[in-house]
N, C-alpha and C positions, 0 to 999 in steps of 0.2 A: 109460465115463463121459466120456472126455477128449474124444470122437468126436462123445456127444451134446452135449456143452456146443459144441464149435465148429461143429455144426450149426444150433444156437439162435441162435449169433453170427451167422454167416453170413446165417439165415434173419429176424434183426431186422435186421441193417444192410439185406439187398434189400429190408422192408419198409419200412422209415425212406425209402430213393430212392424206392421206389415208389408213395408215398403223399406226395413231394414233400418229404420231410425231407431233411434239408441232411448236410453231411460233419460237420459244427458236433456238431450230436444223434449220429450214430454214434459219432463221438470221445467223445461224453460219455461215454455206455452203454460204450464199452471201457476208458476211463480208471477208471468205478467198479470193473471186472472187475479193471482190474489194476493199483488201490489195494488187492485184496484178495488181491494178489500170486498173481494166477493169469498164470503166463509168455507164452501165446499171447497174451493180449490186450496185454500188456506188447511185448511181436515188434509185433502186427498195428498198437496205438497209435504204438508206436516210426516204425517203417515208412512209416506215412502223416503221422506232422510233420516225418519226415525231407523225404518228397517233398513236403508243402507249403510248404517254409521255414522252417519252425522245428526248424533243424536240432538246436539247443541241445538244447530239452527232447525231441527224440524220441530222439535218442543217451543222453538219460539213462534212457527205456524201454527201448532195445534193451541199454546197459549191464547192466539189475537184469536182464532175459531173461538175456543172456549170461551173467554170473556164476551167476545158477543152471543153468547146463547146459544151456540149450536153443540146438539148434544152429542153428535157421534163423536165430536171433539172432545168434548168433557170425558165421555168414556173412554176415550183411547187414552187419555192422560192417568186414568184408572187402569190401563192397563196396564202402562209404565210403571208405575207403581206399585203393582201387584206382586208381591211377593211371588205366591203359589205358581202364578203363570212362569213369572221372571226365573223360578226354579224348576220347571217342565221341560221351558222352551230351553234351556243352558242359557239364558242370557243373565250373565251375572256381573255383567257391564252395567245392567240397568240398577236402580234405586233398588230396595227393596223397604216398602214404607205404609205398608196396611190404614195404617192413620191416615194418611192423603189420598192412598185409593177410596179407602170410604167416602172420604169426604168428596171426590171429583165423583165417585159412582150416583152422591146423595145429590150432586146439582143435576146431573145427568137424570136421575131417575124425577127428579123436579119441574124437568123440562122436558117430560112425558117420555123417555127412553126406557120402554118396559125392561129391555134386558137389562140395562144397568139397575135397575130396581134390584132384581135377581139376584145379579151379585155384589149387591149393597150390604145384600142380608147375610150372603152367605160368608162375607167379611168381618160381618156384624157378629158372630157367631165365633171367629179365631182371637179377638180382642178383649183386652179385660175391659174393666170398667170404667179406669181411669182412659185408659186408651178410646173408645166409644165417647167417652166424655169431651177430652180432647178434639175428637171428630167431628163430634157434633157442634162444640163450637167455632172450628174453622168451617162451618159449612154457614152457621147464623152470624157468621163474618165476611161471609163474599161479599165483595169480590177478592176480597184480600185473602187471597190463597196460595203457597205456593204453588209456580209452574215454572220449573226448570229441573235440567239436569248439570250436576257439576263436574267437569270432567276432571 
């Protein structure tokens, strides 16, 4: 069922482009999805106001993702986070907070997200001690973690 519903996503958003609908119409149609607290669309909406600049409200879609469990969400909040990335990509808009990415990669890798495991570690490895420490207790404190961005 989960597989058909994000075939149908998938398969209206390529129809929304391809019939010259805007990002505008897709974001609506996943906003209704995931007002109705369905998590992917909550991830996919989150995802894409992240990357169009409204970082505000898509962190608060990847947020309601995240806390229910869904890990591409947890990761992507790790990636907000991420220092290394956020200095690659020039996004120096974003946070840069190695402490909280670990800690979003450690629920992520918790809730079987091999790659986030991956760069849990490799996280784990630019962090002192106190810092690792720090992480790891906001990770044996979930759900109480931060998730936002302050503009």
């Amino acid at each position: 069922m989960k597989n058909n519903f994000l075939f149908s996503l998938f398969s209206l958003l390529f129809f929304l482009s391809a019939c010259g609908g805007t990002v505008s119409q897709a974001d609506y149609g996943l906003e209704m999805e995931a007002k109705s607290g369905a998590v992917a669309p909550q991830y996919l909406l989150g995802k894409s106001l992240v990357e169009s600049g409204k970082r505000q409200e898509g962190m608060m879609w990847l947020c309601k993702a995240a806390f229910a469990g869904y890990s591409p969400a947890q990761s992507e909040i790790g990636n907000v986070y991420r220092s290394d990335k956020n200095k690659a990509l020039k996004k120096s808009e974003f946070p840069n907070d190695d402490v909280l990415a670990y800690a979003w990669y450690s629920i992520a890798a918790a809730n079987k997200n091999a790659n986030a495991a991956g760069i849990q570690y490799e996280i784990a490895s630019r962090l002192s001690f106190d810092e690792l420490k720090k992480a790891k207790k906001m990770v044996a404190d979930y759900p109480i973690l931060p998730c936002e961005i302050k503009e």
